[in-house]
C-alpha positions as CSV (number, residue, x, y, z in Angstrom):
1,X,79.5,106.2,100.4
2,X,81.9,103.0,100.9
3,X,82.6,100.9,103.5
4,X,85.1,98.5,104.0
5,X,84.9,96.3,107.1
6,X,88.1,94.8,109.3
7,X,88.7,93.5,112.4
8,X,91.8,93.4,114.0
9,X,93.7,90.3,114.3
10,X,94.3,88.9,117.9
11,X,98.3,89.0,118.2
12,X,100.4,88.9,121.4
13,X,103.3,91.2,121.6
14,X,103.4,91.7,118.2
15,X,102.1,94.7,116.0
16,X,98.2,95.3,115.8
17,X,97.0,94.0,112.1
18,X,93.6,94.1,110.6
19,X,92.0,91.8,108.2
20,X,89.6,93.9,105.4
21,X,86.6,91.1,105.2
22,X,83.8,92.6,103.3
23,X,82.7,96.1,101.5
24,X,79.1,97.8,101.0
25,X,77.5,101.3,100.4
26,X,75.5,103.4,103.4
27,X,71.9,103.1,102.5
28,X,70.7,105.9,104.8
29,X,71.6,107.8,108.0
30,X,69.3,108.4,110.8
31,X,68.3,112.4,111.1
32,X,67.7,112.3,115.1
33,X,70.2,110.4,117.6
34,X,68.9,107.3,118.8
35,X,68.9,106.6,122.6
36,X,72.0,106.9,123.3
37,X,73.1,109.9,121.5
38,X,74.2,108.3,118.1
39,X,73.0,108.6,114.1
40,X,73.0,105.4,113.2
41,X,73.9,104.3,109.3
42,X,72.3,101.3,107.5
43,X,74.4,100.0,105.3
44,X,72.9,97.8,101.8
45,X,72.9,94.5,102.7
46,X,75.9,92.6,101.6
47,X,77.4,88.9,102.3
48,X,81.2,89.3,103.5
49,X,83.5,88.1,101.3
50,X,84.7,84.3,100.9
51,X,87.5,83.9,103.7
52,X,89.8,82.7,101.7
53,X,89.9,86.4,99.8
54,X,90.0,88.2,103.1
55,X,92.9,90.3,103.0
56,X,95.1,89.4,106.3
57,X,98.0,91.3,108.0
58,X,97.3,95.2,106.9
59,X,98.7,97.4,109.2
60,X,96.4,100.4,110.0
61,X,98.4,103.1,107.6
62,X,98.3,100.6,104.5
63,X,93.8,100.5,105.5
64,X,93.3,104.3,106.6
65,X,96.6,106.1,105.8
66,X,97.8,106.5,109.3
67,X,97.5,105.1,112.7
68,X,93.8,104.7,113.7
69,X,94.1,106.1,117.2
70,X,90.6,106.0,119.2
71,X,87.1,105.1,117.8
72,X,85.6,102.6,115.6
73,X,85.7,103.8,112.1
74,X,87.8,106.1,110.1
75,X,87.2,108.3,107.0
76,X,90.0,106.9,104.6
77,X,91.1,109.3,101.2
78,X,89.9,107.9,98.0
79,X,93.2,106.5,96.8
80,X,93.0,104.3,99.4
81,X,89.6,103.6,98.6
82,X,90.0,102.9,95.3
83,X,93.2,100.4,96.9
84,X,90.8,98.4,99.3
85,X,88.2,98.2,96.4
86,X,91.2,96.4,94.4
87,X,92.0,94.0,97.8
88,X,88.9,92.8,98.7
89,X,87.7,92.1,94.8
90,X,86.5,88.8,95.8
91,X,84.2,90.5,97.8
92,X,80.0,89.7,96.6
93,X,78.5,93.4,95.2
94,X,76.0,95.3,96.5
């Protein structure tokens, strides 16, 4: 499975933006919870990408289709897969 990683850009009193910064694949997932309740994933080890090919200023629809609400990651459709795979092309492969 992919992952695409972004953090969201520190803006007063405007709207929240993200910046996509690097993409890799899951390399396993834990089969118990660790100590506090979670399966954690390993992902293959990556470099992010060059910061200069960072993509700055998505809004959370254009990265997961919709407002990301509550949580820390989101399940995103594969067109908009496929479109963060062509945005962060800069980024180093797996």
């Amino acid at each position: 499975m992919r992952v695409f990683f972004v953090f969201r850009e520190v803006r007063k009193n405007k709207p929240r933006r993200y910046t996509l910064w690097g993409k890799t694949t899951i390399k396993t997932i834990d089969s118990f919870p660790g100590t506090r309740g979670y399966y954690y994933m390993h992902f293959e080890r990556f470099d992010p990408a060059p910061r200069h090919k960072w993509r700055m200023n998505l809004s959370a629809a254009g990265i997961a289709g919709k407002a990301f609400g509550s949580g820390i990651y989101r399940y995103v459709p594969s067109a908009i897969a496929q479109q963060l795979e062509g945005m962060i092309q800069g980024c180093p492969e797996t």
